[in-house]
C-alpha positions in Angstrom: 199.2 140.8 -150.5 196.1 142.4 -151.4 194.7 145.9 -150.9 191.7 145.8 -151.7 189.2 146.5 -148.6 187.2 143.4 -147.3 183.6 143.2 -148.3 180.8 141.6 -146.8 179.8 140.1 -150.5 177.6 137.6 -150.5 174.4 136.1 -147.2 173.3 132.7 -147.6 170.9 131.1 -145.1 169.6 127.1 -145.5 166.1 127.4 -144.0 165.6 123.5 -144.1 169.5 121.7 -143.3 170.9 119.9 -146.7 168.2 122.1 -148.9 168.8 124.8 -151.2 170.0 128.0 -149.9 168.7 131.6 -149.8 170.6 134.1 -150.7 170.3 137.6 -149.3 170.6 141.0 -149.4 170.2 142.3 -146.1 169.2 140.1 -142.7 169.6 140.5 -138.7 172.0 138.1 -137.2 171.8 137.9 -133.8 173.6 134.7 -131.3 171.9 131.9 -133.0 172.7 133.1 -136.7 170.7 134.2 -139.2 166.8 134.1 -138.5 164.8 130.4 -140.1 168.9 129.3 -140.6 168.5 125.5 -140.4 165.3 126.0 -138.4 164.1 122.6 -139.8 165.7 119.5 -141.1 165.5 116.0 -142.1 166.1 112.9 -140.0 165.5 109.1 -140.2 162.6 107.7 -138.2 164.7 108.2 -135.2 165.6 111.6 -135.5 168.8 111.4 -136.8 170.1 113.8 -139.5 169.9 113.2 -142.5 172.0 115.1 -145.2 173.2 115.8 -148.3 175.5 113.0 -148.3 173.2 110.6 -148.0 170.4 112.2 -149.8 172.0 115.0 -152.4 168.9 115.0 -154.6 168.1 117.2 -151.1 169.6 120.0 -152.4 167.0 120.7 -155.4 164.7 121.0 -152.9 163.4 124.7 -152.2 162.7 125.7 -148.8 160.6 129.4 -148.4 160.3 129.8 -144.8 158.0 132.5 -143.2 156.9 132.8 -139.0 154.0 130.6 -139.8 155.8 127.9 -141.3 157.6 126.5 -144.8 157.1 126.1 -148.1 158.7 122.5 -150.1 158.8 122.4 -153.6 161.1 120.6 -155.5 161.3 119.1 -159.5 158.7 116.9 -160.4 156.9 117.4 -157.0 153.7 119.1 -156.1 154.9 122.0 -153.9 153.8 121.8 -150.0 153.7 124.1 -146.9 154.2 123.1 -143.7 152.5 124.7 -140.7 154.7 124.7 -137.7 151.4 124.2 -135.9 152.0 120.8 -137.5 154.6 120.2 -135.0 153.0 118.9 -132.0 154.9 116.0 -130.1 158.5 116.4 -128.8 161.1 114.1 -130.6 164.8 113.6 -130.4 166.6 114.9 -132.7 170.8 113.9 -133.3 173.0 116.4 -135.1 176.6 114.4 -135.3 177.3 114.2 -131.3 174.4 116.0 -130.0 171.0 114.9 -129.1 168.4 117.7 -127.8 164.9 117.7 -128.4 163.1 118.8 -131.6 159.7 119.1 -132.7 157.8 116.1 -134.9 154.1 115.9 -136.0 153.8 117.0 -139.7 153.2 113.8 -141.3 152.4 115.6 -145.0 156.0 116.3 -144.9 157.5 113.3 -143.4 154.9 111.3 -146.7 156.5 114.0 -149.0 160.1 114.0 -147.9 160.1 110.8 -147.9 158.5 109.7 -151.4 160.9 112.6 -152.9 164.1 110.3 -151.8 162.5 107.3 -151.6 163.3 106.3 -148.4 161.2 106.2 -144.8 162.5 109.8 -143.3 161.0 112.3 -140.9 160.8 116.5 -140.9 161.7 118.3 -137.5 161.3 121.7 -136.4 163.8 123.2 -134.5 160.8 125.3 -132.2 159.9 128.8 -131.4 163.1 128.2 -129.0 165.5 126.1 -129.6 167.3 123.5 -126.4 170.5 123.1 -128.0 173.2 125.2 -126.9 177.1 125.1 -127.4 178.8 122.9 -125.6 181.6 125.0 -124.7 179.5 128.0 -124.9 176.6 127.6 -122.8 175.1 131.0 -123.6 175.1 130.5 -127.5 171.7 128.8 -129.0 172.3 126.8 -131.8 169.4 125.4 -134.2 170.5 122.5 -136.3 173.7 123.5 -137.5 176.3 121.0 -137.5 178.1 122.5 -134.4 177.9 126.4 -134.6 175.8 129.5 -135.5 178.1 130.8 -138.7 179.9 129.6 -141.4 182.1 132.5 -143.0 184.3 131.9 -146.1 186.0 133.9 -148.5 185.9 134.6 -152.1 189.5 134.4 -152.7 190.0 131.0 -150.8 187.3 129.6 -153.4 188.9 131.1 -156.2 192.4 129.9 -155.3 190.8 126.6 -155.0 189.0 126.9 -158.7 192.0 127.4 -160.2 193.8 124.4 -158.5 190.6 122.1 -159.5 190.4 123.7 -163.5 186.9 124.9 -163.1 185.1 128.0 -161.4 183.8 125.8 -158.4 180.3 127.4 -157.1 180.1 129.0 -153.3 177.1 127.0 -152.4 178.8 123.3 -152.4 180.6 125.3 -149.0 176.9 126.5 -147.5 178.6 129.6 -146.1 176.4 132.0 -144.6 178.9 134.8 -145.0 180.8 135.8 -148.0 184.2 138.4 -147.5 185.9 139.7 -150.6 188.6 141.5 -150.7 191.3 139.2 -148.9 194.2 137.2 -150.0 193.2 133.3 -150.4 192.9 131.5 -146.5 193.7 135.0 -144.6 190.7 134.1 -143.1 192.9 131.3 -140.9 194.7 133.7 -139.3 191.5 136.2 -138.3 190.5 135.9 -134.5 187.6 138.7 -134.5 186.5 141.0 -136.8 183.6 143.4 -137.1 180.9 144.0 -139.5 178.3 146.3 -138.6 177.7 147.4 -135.0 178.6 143.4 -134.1 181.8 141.8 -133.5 182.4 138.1 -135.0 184.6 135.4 -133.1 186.5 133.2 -135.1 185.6 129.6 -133.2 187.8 126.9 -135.3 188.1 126.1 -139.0 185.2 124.1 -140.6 186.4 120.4 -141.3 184.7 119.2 -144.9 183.2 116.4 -146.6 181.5 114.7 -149.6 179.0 116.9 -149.5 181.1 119.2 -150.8 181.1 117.1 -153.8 177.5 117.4 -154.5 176.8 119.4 -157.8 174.0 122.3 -156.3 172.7 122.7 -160.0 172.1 118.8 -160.6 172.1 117.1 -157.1 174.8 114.7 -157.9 178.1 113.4 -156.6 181.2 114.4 -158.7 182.8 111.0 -159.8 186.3 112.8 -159.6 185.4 113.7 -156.3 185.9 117.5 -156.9 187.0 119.5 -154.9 187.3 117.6 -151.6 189.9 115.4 -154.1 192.2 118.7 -154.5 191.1 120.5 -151.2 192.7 117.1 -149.4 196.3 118.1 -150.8 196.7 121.6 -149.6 194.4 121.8 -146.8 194.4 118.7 -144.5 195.2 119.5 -141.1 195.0 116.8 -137.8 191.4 118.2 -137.8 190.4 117.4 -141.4 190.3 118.9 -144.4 189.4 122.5 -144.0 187.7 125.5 -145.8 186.2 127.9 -143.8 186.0 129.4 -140.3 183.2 128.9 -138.1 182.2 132.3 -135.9 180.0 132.9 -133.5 178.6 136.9 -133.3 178.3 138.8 -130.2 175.5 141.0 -130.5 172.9 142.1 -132.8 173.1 143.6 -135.9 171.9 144.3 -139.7 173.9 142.8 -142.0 174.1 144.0 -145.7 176.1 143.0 -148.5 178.1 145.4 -149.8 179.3 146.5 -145.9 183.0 146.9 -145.0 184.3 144.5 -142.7 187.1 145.3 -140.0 189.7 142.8 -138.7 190.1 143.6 -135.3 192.7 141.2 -134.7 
């Protein structure tokens, strides 16, 4: 069992859903996550996400977002920024079982999006505020997350997980947005809350994974052996899925630094 005292080592945030992540040294996180977290995303022509696993050439694509919008650029491609003034019509937008309304109207990036995969797909905004909530939450925003505000995993759990696959396996194929260190490998399954900084963090359920998870982040490619969802799948399938890392949801505000102690509270 280890001894080591948890860390909070590593902030990631995925300004555009399926792009390139940031990663941080500091950032507020408030209810709905990390501020420009999957703020925008791409759908097909009817709003309906489009990811990685269809697209993973997304992931060499670099989204810089700032309150007045986001920078594309991506290899091979004139860079582009995106107003959110761009955004002017209303449009559906589907994120696995949910359908709220999103923002559409920036056809640059729609053209530019869509000549980068080559096939007809549209950009949304999430909006100054977003209308998607938790279902079983009410009170809890979300912006274009798969189905909550957090993703926290743990350096140990990828490590243990390296070693089963035969290669150091990279953090971002999980698109956490927080990193502990300091744990044994899956405590995490057994943490309800814990605290970091003046907020407290509720464990919601264990994130079920995918293929995406197979997609190199250096190269935008699927792994013909199908690493590590291949090895993940025989130590960590579960009536749910396959699993590696716990969803939370945050109640309150606070700053969040790397480097800052974290405190199981139960």
């Amino acid at each position: 069992m280890s001894d080591s005292p948890l860390i909070l080592s590593a902030l990631y945030r995925y300004p555009v859903k399926s792009m390139r992540g940031q990663r941080l040294d500091a950032s507020p996180v408030s209810p709905i996550g990390l501020p420009f977290d999957r703020n925008w995303m791409v759908g097909d022509p009817k709003g309906r996400l489009m990811t990685g696993r269809e697209y993973p050439e997304l992931v060499l694509v670099d989204a810089a977002p700032t309150e007045e919008g986001v920078h594309l650029s991506a290899p091979g491609r004139q860079s582009l920024f995106v107003p959110n003034t761009a955004f002017t019509m209303p449009h559906p937008a589907t994120v696995w079982s949910d359908t709220f309304f999103a923002w559409h109207g920036a056809e640059a990036a729609d053209d530019w999006i869509s000549e980068y995969v080559g096939a007809r797909l549209t950009f949304l905004w999430i909006g100054t505020e977003t209308s998607r909530h938790l279902r079983d939450h009410v009170d809890v925003p979300l912006s274009f997350a798969d189905g909550f505000p957090l993703l926290l995993a743990t350096r140990a759990s990828l490590d243990d997980l390296s070693v089963r696959v035969g290669r150091p396996l990279e953090m971002e194929r999980f698109r956490p947005n927080l990193v502990v260190t300091g744990n044994d490998a899956f405590a995490e399954d057994g943490w309800k809350r814990l605290r970091i900084g003046d907020a407290v963090f509720r464990v919601a359920k264990p994130c079920e994974r995918c293929v995406f998870t197979t997609v190199d982040p250096a190269t935008g490619r699927k792994g013909l052996d199908q690493e590590p969802l291949r090895t993940l799948a025989q130590y960590r399938r579960t009536p749910a899925g396959v699993i590696f890392g716990q969803n939370v949801i945050v109640e309150g505000r606070t700053e969040l630094r790397v480097g800052m102690p974290v405190e199981i509270l139960d």
